[in-house]
C-alpha positions, 0 to 999 in steps of 0.5 A: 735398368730398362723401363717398359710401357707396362703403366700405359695398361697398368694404371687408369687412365686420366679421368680428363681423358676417360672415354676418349680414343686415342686421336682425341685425348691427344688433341685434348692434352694439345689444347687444355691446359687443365690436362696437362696439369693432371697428366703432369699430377698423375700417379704413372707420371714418374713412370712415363717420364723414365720411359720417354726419357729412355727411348726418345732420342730428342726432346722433341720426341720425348713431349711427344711420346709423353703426350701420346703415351698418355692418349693411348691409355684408354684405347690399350685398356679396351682393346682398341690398341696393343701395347706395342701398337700404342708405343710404336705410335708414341714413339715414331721416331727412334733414330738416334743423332736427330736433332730436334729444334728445341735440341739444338737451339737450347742451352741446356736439356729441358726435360721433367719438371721443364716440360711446360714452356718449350713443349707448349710454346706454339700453344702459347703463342698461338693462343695470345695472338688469338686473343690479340686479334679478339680483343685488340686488333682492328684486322686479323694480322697478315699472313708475313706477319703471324709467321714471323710473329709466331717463330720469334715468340716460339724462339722467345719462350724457349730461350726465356725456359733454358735462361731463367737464371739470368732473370733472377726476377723474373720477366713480370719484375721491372725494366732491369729483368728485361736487359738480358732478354734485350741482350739476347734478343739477336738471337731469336730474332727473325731475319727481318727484311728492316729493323723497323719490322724486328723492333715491332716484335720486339716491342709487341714481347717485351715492351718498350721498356727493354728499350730503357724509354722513360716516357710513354713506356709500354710493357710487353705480352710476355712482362704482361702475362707474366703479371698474371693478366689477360690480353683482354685486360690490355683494352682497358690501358689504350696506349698500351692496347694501340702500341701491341696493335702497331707491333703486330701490323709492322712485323709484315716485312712488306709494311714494315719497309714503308717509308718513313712518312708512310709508316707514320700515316699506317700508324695513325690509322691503326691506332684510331682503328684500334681505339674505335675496336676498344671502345668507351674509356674505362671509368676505372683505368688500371693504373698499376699498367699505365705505369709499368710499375713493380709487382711480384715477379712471376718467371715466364 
C-alpha cells in the first residue's frame, strides 16, 4: 500500500516549528536538538516514517525528506506551498541505485528508531569541536586539522550507530568496551600522511585507554560524552584537558610529520598554552575522570 504526503497538511505542525517558513523550520530541526526530539515524538511521526521510507531511495534521502517533510508543514497549511511543491522539495532526489555515504559505508540499514547518530553525526562533531575550541583549545584548530578531524569522527559515530552489538557495554563502560572501536579503528580512519596525526585522533575519541596504557591514561570525547559530560567539564581534569588539545593540534598532517624533537617542543608549548586558557586549578577535582573509572554504560 502506497503512503502520500496527505499528514504534511492534514495534521498540525510542530508547536517548535509554528510560524516559521519552510527554510527556517529546516534550519531549526538542523541545530536543535529539542526539535528533533518533538518531530521524532509527534503523533504524524509513523506516518512520515512510511512515506519517506517509500520514496527515498537512500537513507541519506530518507533524513532529508523527513526533516524537510516536517519544515514544510506550516508553509503547506497557509498556502505558501503546495503539497506537491512541498514534496518534490523534500524529496529531490529520486533516483534509484544512488548510493548515499551512509548507504555505503554502514553495515547495516539505519532507519526509524536509528535516525539520531548517523543523521546528526556532523551536528555532533561540529558541535564538540566548537566546544573544544571554547573551553579547551589555546587556538582555534587549523583548517587540515578540523577537516580530518570532522571526517574521522562522522566515520566514527556511524560505525559506533551500525556496531552497538559489538559494544555491549556501551562506549562510556571501562577500557574493554573500547577493543572492538580500537580494532575497527582502520576503518574510518583518515588517510594520514604519519601515524602520529591518526593516533592523535584516535586519542582525541577514544582516549588512550584503547591504547591499554595503565599510566597517565586519559579517556576520549566520545567515552566521555557518552558518560554524560560536557566538554567544558574536561578543564577541570588538565591532564585530560592538555591531552584533547595535543590531539587536535597534530591531526594537521603538515604538524603531525614534524620531527621527533620537534613535536616534543610543540607539545610542551601546547599543553602550557592549554593549562594558562584553564585557569586556576579546581578546588574540587573530579576524581571519578582523573581515574577513567567504571560508570554506567551510556551507548553512543
Amino acid at each position: 500500500m502506497q503512503t502520500s504526503a496527505a499528514w504534511m497538511s492534514d495534521t498540525p505542525p510542530l508547536a517548535c516549528l509554528s510560524g516559521l517558513g519552510h527554510r527556517e523550520a529546516l534550519q531549526r530541526l538542523r541545530d536543535d536538538p529539542a526539535a528533533r526530539a518533538e518531530m521524532t515524538a509527534s503523533p504524524q511521526w509513523s506516518a512520515a516514517h512510511r512515506w519517506a521510507d517509500q520514496w527515498a531511495s537512500t537513507d541519506q534521502a530518507y533524513y532529508l525528506a523527513l526533516r524537510r517533510g516536517f519544515a514544510a508543514q506550516y508553509d503547506v497549511q497557509r498556502g505558501v506551498m503546495t503539497l506537491s511543491a512541498a514534496e518534490r522539495w523534500a524529496l529531490p532526489e529520486r533516483q534509484p541505485g544512488r548510493l548515499s555515504y551512509f548507504d555505503s559505508r554502514a553495515a547495516t540499514p539505519l532507519r526509524g528508531a536509528d535516525i539520531g547518530p548517523p543523521t546528526f553525526a556532523g551536528d555532533w562533531i561540529r558541535g564538540w569541536m566548537a566546544d573544544l575550541e571554547r573551553h579547551i583549545l589555546p587556538a582555534a584548530p587549523t583548517a587540515a586539522a578540523y577537516a580530518a578531524l570532522m571526517t574521522a569522527g562522522v566515520d566514527l559515530l556511524t560505525w559506533l550507530a551500525n556496531h552497538l552489538s559489538q559494544i555491549p557495554e556501551g562506549v562510556g563502560a571501562e577500557e574493554q568496551s573500547l577493543r572492538a572501536i580500537r580494532r575497527a579503528w582502520s576503518e574510518f580512519a583518515p588517510p594520514g600522511v604519519s601515524r602520529v596525526q591518526t593516533d592523535s585522533i584516535r586519542r582525541l575519541y577514544l582516549g588512550t585507554v584503547a591504547n591499554g596504557h595503565r599510566s597517565g591514561r586519559t579517556v576520549g570525547i566520545v567515552q566521555w560524552v557518552a558518560r554524560g559530560r560536557r566538554i567544558e567539564q574536561a578543564r577541570a581534569v588538565p591532564q585530560l584537558a592538555m591531552s584533547w588539545a595535543v590531539a587536535v593540534d597534530q591531526a594537521d598532517p603538515a604538524i603531525a610529520m614534524l620531527s621527533r624533537d620537534a613535536l616534543k617542543r610543540r607539545q610542551k608549548t601546547i599543553r602550557t598554552q592549554t593549562t594558562r586558557k584553564l585557569g586556576p586549578p579546581s578546588t574540587q577535582p573530579d576524581l571519578e575522570a582523573r581515574r577513567a573509572g567504571p560508570t554506567r554504560a551510556v551507548a553512543a
